[in-house]
C-alpha positions as CSV (number, residue, x, y, z in Angstrom):
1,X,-10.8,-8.6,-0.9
2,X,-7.8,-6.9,0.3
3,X,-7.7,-2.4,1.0
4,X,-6.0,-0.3,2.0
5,X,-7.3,3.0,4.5
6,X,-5.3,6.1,3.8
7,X,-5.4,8.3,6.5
8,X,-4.9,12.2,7.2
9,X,-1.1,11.9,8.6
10,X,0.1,10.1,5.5
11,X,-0.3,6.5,7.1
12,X,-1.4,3.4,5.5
13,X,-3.6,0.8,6.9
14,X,-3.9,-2.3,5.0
15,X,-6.6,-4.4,5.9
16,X,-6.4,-8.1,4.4
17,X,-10.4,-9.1,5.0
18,X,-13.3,-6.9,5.4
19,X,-14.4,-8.8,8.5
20,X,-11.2,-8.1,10.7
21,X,-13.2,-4.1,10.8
22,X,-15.4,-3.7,14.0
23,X,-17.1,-0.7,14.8
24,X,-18.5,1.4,17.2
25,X,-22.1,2.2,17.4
26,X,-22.3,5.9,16.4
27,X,-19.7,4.8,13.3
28,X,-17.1,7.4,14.4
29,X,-14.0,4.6,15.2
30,X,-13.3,1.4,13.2
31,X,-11.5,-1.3,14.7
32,X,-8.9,-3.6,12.4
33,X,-8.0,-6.9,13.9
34,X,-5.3,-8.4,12.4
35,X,-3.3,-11.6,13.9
36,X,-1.9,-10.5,17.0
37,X,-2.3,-6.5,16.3
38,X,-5.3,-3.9,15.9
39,X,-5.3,-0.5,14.9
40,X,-8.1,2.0,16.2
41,X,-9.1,4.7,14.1
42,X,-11.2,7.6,14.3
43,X,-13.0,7.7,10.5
44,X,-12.4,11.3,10.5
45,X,-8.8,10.5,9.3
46,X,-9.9,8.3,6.7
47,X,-9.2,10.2,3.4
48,X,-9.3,7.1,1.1
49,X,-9.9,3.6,0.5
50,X,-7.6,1.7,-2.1
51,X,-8.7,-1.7,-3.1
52,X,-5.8,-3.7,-4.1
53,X,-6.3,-6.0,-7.0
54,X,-9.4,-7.1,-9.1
55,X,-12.6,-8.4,-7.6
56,X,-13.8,-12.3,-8.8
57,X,-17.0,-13.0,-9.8
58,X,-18.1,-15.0,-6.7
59,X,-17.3,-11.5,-4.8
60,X,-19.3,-9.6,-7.0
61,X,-22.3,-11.5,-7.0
62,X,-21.9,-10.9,-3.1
């Protein structure tokens, strides 16, 4: 399910699949891969997550 990840300085991150996001082992930096792009972030600038659109029921039962 597609989201978005607000951040402290305005931008927008959207993220198109939960398993494009790698992270590091203290969970301070998350990693979005994306085609032939990645963004690094520090989680401190995260000030929201927006999911965009309405789950199924096959994502919901997990």
């Amino acid at each position: 399910m597609p989201f978005e990840l607000h951040l402290d300085n305005g931008r927008v991150v959207p993220v198109k699949q939960h398993d494009s996001l790698l992270f590091n082992e203290s969970r301070t930096m998350v990693l979005i891969v994306e085609q032939d792009s990645f963004h690094h972030i520090p989680l401190i600038h995260v000030t929201d997550l927006v999911v965009l659109g309405r789950p199924s029921g096959e994502q919901l039962a997990g």
